[in-house]
C-alpha positions as CSV (number, residue, x, y, z in Angstrom):
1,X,294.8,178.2,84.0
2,X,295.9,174.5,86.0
3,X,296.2,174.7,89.1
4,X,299.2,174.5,91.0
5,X,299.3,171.1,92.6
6,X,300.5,170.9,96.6
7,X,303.5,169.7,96.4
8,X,304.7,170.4,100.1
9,X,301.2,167.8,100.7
10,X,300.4,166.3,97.6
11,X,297.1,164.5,99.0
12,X,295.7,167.9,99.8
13,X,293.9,169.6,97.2
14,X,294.5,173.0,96.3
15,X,294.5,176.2,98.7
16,X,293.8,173.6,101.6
17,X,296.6,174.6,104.2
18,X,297.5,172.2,106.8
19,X,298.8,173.2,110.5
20,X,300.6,170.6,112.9
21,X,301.5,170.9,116.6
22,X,302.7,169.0,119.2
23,X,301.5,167.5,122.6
24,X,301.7,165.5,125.0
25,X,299.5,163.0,123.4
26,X,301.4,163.3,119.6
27,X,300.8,165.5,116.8
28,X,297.8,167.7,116.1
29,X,296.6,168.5,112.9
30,X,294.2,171.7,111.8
31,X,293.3,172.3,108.5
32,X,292.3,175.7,106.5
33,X,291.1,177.0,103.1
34,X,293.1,180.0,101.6
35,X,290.8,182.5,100.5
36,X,292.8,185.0,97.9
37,X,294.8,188.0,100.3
38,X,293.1,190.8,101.0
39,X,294.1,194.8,99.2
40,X,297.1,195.1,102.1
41,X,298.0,191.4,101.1
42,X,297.0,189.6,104.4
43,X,296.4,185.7,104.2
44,X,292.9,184.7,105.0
45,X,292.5,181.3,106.5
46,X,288.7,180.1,106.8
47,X,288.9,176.5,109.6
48,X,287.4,173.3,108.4
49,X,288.6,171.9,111.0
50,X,290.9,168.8,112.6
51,X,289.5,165.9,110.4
52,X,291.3,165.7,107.2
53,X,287.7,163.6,105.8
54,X,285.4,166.5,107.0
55,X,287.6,169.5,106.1
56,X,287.9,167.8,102.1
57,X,284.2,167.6,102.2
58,X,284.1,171.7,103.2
59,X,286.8,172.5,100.8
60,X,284.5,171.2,98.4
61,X,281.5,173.3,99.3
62,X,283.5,176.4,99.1
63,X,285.0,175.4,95.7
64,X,281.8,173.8,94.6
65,X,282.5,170.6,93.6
66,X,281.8,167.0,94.7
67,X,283.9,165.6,97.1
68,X,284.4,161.7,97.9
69,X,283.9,161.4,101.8
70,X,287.1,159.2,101.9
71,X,290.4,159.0,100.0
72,X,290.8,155.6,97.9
73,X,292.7,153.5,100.2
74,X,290.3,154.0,102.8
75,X,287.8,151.2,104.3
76,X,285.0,154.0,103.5
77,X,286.1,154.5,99.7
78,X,286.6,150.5,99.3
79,X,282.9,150.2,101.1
80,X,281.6,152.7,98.3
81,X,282.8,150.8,95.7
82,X,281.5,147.5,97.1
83,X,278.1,148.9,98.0
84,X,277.8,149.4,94.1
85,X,278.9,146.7,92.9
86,X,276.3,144.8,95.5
87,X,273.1,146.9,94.3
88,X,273.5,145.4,90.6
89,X,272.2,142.2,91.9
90,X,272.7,140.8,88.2
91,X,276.4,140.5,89.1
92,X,276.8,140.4,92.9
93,X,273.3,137.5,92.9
94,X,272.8,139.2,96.4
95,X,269.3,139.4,98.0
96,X,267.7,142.5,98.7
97,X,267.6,141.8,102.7
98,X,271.3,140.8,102.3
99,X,272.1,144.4,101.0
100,X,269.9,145.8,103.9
101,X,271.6,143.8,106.6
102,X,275.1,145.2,105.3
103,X,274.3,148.7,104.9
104,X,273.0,148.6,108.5
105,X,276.1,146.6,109.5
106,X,278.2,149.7,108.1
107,X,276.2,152.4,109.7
108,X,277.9,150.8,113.2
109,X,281.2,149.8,111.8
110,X,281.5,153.2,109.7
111,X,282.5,156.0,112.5
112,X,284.8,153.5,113.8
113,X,286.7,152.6,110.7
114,X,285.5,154.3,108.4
115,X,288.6,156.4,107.7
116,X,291.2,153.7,108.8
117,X,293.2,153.0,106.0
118,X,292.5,149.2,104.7
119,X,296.6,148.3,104.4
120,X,297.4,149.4,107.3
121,X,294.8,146.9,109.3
122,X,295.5,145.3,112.2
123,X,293.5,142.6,113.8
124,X,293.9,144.0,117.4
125,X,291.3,146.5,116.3
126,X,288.6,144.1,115.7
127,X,289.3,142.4,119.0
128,X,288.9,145.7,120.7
129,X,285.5,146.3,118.8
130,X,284.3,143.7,119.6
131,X,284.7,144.1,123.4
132,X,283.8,147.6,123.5
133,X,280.4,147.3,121.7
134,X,277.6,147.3,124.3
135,X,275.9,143.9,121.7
136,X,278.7,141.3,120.6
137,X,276.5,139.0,118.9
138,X,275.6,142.6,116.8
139,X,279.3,143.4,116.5
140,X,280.2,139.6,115.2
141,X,277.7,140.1,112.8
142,X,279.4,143.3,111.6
143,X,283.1,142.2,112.0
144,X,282.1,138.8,109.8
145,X,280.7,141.5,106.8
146,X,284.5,143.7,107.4
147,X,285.8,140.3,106.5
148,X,283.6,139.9,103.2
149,X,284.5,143.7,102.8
150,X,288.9,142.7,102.7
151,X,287.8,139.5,100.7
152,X,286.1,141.5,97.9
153,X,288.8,144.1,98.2
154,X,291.7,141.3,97.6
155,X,290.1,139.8,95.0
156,X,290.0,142.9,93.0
157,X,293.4,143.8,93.7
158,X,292.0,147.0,95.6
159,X,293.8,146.3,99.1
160,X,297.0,144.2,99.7
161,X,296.8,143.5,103.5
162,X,295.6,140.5,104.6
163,X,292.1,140.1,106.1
164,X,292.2,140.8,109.7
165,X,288.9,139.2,110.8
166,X,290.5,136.1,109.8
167,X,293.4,135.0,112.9
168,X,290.7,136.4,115.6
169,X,287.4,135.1,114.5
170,X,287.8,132.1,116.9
171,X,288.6,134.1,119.7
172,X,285.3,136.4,119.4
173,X,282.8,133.8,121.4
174,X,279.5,134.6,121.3
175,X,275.9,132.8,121.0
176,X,274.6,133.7,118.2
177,X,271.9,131.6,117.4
178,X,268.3,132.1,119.5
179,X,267.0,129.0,121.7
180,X,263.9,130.4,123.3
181,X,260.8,128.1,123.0
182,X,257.5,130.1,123.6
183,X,254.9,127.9,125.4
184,X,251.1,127.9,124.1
185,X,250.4,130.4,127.3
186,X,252.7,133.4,125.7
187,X,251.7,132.9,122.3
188,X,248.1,133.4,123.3
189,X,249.1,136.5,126.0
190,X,250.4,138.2,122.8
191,X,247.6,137.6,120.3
192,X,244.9,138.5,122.7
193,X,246.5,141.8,123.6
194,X,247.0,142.2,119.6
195,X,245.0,144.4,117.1
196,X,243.5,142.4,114.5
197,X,245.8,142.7,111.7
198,X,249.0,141.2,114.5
199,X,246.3,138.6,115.3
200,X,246.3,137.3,111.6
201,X,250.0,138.0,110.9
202,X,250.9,135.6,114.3
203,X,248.2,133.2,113.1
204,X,249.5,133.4,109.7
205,X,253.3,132.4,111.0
206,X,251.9,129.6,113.3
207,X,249.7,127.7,110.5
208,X,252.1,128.2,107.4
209,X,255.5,127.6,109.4
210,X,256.8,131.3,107.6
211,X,259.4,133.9,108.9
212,X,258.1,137.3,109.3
213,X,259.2,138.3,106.2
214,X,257.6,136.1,104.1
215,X,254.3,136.1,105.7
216,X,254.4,140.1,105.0
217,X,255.2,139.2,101.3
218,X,252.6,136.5,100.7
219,X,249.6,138.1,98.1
220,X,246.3,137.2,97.0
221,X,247.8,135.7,93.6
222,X,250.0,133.2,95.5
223,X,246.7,131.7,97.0
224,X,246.2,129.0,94.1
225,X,243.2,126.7,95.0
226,X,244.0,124.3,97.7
227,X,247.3,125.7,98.2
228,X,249.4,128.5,99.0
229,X,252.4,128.7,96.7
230,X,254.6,131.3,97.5
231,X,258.8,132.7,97.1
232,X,260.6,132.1,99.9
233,X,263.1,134.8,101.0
234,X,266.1,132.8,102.2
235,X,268.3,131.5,99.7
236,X,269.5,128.2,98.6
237,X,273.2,128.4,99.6
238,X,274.3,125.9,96.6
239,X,272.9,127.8,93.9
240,X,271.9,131.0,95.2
241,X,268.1,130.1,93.5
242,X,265.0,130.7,95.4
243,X,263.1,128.4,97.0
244,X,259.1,127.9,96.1
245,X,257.0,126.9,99.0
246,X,253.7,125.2,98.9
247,X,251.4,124.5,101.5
248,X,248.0,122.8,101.7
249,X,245.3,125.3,103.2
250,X,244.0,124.1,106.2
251,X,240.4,125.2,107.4
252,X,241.8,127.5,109.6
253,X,244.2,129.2,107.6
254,X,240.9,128.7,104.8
255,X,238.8,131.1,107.5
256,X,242.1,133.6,107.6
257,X,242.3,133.9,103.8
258,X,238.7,134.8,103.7
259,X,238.2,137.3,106.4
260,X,241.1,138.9,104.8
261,X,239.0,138.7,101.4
262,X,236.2,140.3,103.1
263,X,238.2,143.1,104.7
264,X,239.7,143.3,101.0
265,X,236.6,144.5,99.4
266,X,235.5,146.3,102.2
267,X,238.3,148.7,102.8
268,X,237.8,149.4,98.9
269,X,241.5,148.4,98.1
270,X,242.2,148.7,94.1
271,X,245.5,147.4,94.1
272,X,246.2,145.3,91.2
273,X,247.8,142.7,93.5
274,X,247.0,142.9,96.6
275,X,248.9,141.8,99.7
276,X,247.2,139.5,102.3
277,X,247.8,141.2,105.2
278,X,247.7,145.1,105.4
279,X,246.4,147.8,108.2
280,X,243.1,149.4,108.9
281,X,243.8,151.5,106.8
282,X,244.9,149.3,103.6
283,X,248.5,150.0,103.8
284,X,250.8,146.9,103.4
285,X,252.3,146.3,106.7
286,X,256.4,146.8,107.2
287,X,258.2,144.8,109.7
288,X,260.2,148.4,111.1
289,X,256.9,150.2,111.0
290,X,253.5,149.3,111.8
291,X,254.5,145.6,112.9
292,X,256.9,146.5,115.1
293,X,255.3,149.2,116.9
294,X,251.7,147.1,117.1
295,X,253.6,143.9,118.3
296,X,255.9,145.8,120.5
297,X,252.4,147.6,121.9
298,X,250.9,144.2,122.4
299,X,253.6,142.2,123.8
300,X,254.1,145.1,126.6
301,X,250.5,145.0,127.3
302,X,251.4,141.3,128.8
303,X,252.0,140.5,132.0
304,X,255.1,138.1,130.5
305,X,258.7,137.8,132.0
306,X,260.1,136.9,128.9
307,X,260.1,139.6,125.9
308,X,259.8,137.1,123.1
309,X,260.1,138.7,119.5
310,X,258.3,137.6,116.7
311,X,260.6,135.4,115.2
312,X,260.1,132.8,118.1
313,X,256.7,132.0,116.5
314,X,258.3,129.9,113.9
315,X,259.9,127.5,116.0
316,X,256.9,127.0,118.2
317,X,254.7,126.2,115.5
318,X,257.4,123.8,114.3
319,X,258.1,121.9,117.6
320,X,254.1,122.0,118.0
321,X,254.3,120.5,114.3
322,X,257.2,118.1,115.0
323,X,254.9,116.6,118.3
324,X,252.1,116.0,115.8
325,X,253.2,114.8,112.8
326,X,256.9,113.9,112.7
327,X,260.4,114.9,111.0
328,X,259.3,114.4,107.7
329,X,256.3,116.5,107.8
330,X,258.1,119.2,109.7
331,X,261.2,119.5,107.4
332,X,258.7,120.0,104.6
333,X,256.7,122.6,107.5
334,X,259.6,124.4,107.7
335,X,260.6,124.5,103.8
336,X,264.4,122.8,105.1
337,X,266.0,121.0,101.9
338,X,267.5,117.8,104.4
339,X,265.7,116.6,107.0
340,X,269.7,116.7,108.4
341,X,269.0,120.7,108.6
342,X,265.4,119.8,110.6
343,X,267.3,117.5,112.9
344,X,269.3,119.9,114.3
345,X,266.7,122.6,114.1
346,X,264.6,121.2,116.6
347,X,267.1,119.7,118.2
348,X,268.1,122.9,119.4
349,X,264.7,124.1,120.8
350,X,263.0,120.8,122.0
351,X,266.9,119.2,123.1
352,X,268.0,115.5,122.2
353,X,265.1,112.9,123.2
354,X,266.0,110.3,125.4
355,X,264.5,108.4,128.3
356,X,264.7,107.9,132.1
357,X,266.7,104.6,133.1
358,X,264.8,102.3,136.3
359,X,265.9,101.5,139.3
360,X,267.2,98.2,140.0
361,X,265.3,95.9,142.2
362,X,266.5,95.0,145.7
């Protein structure tokens, strides 16, 4: 037998009854599953509560059947869809840290708006986000992937509003990008409070010129006789293609390579190919698990006034680079594609070069 559909509130599924009051701050709303009346015919009402989201998804456990967390016009429904769409990296060509960043944007962004519907929009609320949240540069970052959120909505016909992010973006000012040079003194504070396998990581990062990322990533099999010939994980924007990076092993990084050989064979590792840098125990290290508590550990154990993260390494070892050997060298250091990009790179931890104008005579 069908069930007979709500027509009093069509969006509510069956036996779901909804109660609305009044106050002084606008109209409440409860809602209720109808259990069948008991023998003297007496309505039995069982709460799931004042959110229309969270009483669906209890409706559902009593009926037993899934339940979408959000109806379709909802930013939560369209961010389902999306999130889909961007795990089959054959069509979306997104990166697997890309993917990561997003999902983490939404877990900020998704108590917030989740449930707001996406035609209904308006760009005041991103302006107030973004002055509420305790980090701005964090809620930018958030607020910029709500924009590629409407975009991809729009383009498949799934919203009609226009995106919001859009007429506020230049009035969100914030400074996103990092400009803190480490000096030789905090880069060796660090290392020497460090266990062994932060020593090589930081070492790792200062000789090769890599993120933190991609010095996690590099393996034995990327070593290939003089050089080191590994994937880098950023993108190229033009083509969305990775970007191979090869560097000539100096003796230093030569000595690193092989004490990590030696600790190879004798934790009595078998896999088939190996990382280079892993734990005392032989685990692969993660940047959100044993890197960042063994670096955090290390870095505390300093007497520094400035908390520097392990990013900052790569743009000491490229100034350090840049004093050496030059631009050229250092854009192909760095892996940049223009020594344009290098320019302004360095440009904004070292500042513009220039020099100091005499006094006259007399």
């Amino acid at each position: 037998m069908r069930e007979k559909p709500n027509t009093k509130h069509p969006k509510m599924p069956p036996r779901m009854v909804k109660r609305q009051w009044k106050t002084k701050k606008g109209s409440r709303y409860a809602y209720y599953y109808e259990h069948p009346r008991d023998a003297v015919g007496k309505r039995n009402l069982e709460p799931l509560g004042t959110d229309f989201a969270q009483a669906k998804l209890k409706w559902g456990e009593i009926e037993g059947v899934k339940v979408n967390k959000y109806m379709a016009d909802t930013l939560g429904a369209i961010y389902s869809k999306y999130i889909e769409w961007a795990e089959d990296t054959s069509k979306s060509g997104l990166s697997p840290r890309t993917i990561k960043d997003r999902k983490n944007y939404w877990k900020q962004l998704e108590p917030v708006f989740g449930k707001f519907e996406m035609n209904s929009f308006r760009p005041v609320w991103c302006v107030k986000y973004f002055e509420q949240r305790s980090s701005q540069i964090g809620a930018k970052k958030e607020l910029k992937f709500l924009s590629v959120l409407f975009n991809w909505a729009l383009a498949r016909e799934l919203c009609t509003a226009a995106n919001p992010y859009t007429s506020i973006a230049n009035q969100l000012k914030v400074r996103e990008n990092r400009d803190i040079l480490i000096t030789t003194a905090e880069f060796t504070a660090v290392r020497d409070k460090a266990i062994s396998f932060i020593q090589d990581l930081m070492d790792l990062m200062y000789m090769a010129g890599t993120r933190p990322e991609e010095a996690l990533y590099i393996k034995f099999s990327d070593i290939q006789g003089d050089e080191l010939i590994y994937e880098m994980k950023k993108l190229r924007r033009s083509d969305k293609r990775r970007q191979m990076k090869r560097i000539k092993i100096s003796p230093g990084l030569k000595k690193l390579i092989q004490r990590r050989k030696e600790l190879l064979h004798s934790q009595k590792i078998t896999s088939i190919d190996p990382h280079l840098l892993f734990d005392n125990q032989g685990k692969p290290l993660t940047l959100n698990g044993s890197v960042k508590k063994y670096w955090k550990e290390a870095r505390d154990a300093t007497e520094l006034s400035r908390r520097y993260q392990l990013k900052d390494i790569r743009p000491y070892a490229a100034t350090e680079h840049f004093k050496k050997k030059g631009m050229e060298s250092t854009r192909k250091f760095l892996g940049h594609s223009t020594e344009a990009q290098t320019k302004r790179y360095i440009r904004d931890y070292l500042g513009e070069e220039t020099e100091s104008h005499d006094i006259l005579d007399g």
